[in-house]
C-alpha angles and dihedrals in degrees: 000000000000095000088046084053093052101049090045089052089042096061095035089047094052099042101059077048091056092038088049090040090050092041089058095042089052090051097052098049087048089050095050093042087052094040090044093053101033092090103045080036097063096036091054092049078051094062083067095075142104095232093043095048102043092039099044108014132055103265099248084225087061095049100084114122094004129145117235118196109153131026117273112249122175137164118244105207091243100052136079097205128058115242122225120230121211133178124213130196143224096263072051088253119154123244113241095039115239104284086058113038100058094243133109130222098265098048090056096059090053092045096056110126110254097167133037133217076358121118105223136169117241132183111213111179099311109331131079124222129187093237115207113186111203108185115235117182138192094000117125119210121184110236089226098239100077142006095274123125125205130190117241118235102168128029091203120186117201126196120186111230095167084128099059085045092050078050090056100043094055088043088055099051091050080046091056100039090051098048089056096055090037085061090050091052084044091068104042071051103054089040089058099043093048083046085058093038094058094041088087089045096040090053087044088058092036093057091038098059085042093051085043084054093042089050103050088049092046092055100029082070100060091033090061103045085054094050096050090042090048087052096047084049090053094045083072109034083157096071140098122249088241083064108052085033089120091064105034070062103051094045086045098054088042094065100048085054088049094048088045076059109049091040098057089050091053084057089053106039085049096049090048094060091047094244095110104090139176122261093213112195132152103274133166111241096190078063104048091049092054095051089047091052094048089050100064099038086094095059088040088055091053095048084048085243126153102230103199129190135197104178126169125224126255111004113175115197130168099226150118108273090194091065087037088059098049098050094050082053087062113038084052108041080053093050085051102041099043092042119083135232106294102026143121136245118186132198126198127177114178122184099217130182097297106339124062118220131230123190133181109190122182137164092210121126096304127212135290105250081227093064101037084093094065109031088114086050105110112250093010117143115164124205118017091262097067090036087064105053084083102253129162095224086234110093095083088042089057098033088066096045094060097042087052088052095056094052094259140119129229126194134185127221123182144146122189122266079008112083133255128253125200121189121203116197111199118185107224 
């Protein structure tokens, strides 16, 4: 599926590149058309104009009778080159004729005027003239050779512009050549942006088939140990309860294990879609810590620990006591079950500036340098000593969770056969 994705955001990817690379190329070769044949453009608009014409060009009303024996060439102001005037008649002949106008043949039928007041671009042999018609009507001009006279239908300027085509032709080849590398350079684009684009949903992927893993272990355990237990239990149907009581108790305790744990991954699958939120709402935290804390005495008393608390007095938050709660529930059930007989767990909750800080303190067994890093991981435990306590390898996972989504932020200090602290910062 991955592979499927990449190929389909590659090609996306590469072809808005192409579409955006062709759209800028297109533009430049318009511009510099447009920039190439502005000036000619407007010097040969200007030829149809009174001034221009009557100034630099044999007014067409004077040319009755006239003989013409060479072709009319003339310089507008704005231009660098000179433009040939021809006249053409009504049977579409040039004046002068052929011999005398500096045209073939074959330049001349490519040169008859097919629009009039209209700029177009003609090829003529080899060479390429702006070609501007201008209508004349009932007026007679002599060719110059003999004593014919024609009657003039079209007044037509030329201007060679064979080097600004020269100039396009060359800017379209560049063009070309660099489109072509540009497309190659679209799709290494679009391959690496469709390799960034999957790296979110790859290590999506990638945490959900571990969670899925981590999950089935997780549950295969307790699962086992029921099933075993339940068959133990069918091998004799004929005896009491009281008999078989090891094992009602160990299936028992098996599936509240087994409920802890579901549980915890329906937190976290939730939280991870984004439908688990917060129920805020104004709490005491200086409360909910006290009754936390009273709530576990009882499990401190049995382990023979010294449960201390420092609490400070009227703490408003807005917050979901629930998650509170249940955080508290965890930070606390880890300091007692991972601290032995005689010590000490301390609990410290200071109301500061703007934050309120909550602090688990323990001299239990402590945690490995090498795991610190991956205490919040789901599932993770890290030496065999915590492994065996029973935990699921979810509570920090969750803790933080819960901390992050309250805007706070939660760290975690230990050393081994030293304690553990974990500090909870809570914004008010």
């Amino acid at each position: 599926m991955i592979n499927r994705t990449r190929m389909q955001l590659t090609i996306r990817n590469a072809a808005v590149l192409s579409v955006i690379l062709i759209g800028l190329n297109l533009t430049v070769y318009i511009v510099m058309k447009q920039m190439l044949f502005a000036q000619v453009d407007k010097a040969m608009n200007g030829v149809n104009g009174t001034t221009t014409v009557a100034t630099v060009s044999p007014q067409i009303s004077s040319l009755k009778g006239l003989a013409l024996d060479r072709a009319v060439t003339f310089r507008v102001a704005q231009m660098d080159r000179p433009v040939i005037q021809l006249l053409w008649t009504d049977e579409d002949e040039a004046l002068p004729l052929p011999n005398k106008n500096g045209f073939t043949d074959e330049q001349l039928e490519r040169l008859k005027p097919s629009k009039l007041d209209e700029l177009y671009t003609v090829k003529a042999g080899n060479q390429y003239f702006r070609v501007l018609n201008i209508a004349n009507s009932g007026l007679s001009v002599s060719s110059g050779v003999e004593d014919v006279t024609y009657t003039v239908k079209t007044q037509q300027f030329l201007s060679n512009v064979s080097a600004e085509i020269g100039m396009l032709d060359r800017l379209r080849l560049i063009l070309l050549l660099g489109g072509a590398a540009g497309l190659l350079v679209a799709i290494g684009a679009g391959f690496y942006l469709a390799n960034r684009a999957l790296i979110p949903i790859r290590l999506s992927l990638e945490k959900q088939q571990q969670f899925v893993s981590d999950a089935s272990h997780e549950l295969r355990t307790p699962l086992s140990v029921i099933q075993a237990h339940a068959e133990l239990l069918l091998r004799h149907p004929d005896h009491t309860i009281e008999e078989d009581s090891k094992h009602v108790s160990t299936v028992l305790q098996e599936a509240r294990r087994m409920n802890k744990l579901v549980g915890g991954l329906l937190t976290l699958a939730r939280s991870d879609s984004n439908q688990l939120e917060l129920e805020r709402k104004p709490v005491r935290l200086d409360l909910i810590v006290r009754e936390s804390v009273n709530k576990m005495e009882m499990l401190a008393e049995v382990k023979e620990l010294i449960l201390n608390a420092e609490i400070d007095d009227c703490i408003p938050l807005e917050a979901d006591e629930e998650r509170l709660h249940q955080l508290l529930a965890i930070l606390l059930d880890n300091a007692i079950k991972y601290t032995s007989e005689g010590g000490v767990v301390r609990v410290v909750c200071r109301k500061l500036a703007h934050t309120v800080q909550l602090e688990v303190e323990d001299t239990g067994i402590g945690i490995a340098p090498e795991d610190l890093p991956r205490v919040f991981d789901r599932f993770y435990r890290g030496d065999k000593v915590r492994g065996r306590e029973g935990g699921t390898g979810l509570g920090l996972a969750i803790a933080r969770w819960i901390v992050e989504r309250h805007g706070g932020k939660i760290r975690l200090e230990s050393k081994p056969s030293v304690g553990t602290l974990v500090s909870v910062t809570l914004p008010l």
